[in-house]
C-alpha positions in Angstrom: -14.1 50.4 17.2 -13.6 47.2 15.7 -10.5 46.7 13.6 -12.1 44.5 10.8 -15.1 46.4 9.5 -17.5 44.9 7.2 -16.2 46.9 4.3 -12.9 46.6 4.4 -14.0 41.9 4.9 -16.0 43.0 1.9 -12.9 44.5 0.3 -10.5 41.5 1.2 -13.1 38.5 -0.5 -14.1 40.5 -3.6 -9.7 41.4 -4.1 -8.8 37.6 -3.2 -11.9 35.5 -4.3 -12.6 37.0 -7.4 -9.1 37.5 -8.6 -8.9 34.2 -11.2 -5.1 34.2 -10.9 -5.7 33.3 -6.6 -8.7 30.9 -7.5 -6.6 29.2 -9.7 -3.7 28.5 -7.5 -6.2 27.8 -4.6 -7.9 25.4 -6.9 -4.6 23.8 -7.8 -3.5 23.5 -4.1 -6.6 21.9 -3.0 -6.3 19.2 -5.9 -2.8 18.6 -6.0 -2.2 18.6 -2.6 -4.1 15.4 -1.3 -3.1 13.9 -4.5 0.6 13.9 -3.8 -0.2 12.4 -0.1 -2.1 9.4 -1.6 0.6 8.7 -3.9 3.4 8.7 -1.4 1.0 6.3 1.0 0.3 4.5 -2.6 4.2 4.1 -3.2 5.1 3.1 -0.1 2.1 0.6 0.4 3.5 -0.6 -3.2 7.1 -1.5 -1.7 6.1 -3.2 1.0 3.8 -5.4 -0.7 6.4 -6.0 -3.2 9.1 -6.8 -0.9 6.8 -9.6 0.6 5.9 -10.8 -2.4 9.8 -11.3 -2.8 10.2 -12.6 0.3 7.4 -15.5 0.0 9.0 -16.4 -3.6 12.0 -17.1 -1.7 11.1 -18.9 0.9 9.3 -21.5 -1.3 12.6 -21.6 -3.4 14.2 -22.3 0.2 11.8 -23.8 2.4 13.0 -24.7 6.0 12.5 -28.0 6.4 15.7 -28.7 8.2 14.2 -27.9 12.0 
């Protein structure tokens, strides 16, 4: 006796798959998703750059030639 027969799989994809309110969401998780993980790495990439930027501006305002 198998507990998933192929009707009731048949059943499940053509309720789920072919129901446009799921496929939309689905389709919206799949693009937004890895969107908002690029743009956190983006950001943060972003800061850190900036914050060395900052810092080489300063140290040619402040150079250390006193050694």
């Amino acid at each position: 006796m198998e507990i998933f027969n192929q009707e009731l799989i048949q059943e499940i994809i053509r309720v789920t798959w072919r129901n446009p309110a799921f496929m939309a969401i689905a389709i919206a998780l799949v693009w937004l998703i890895p969107q908002i993980l690029i743009r956190k790495v983006m950001s943060k990439k972003y800061e850190q750059r900036k914050i060395e930027i900052q810092k080489n501006k300063i140290q040619k305002l402040y150079p250390n030639t006193l050694k």
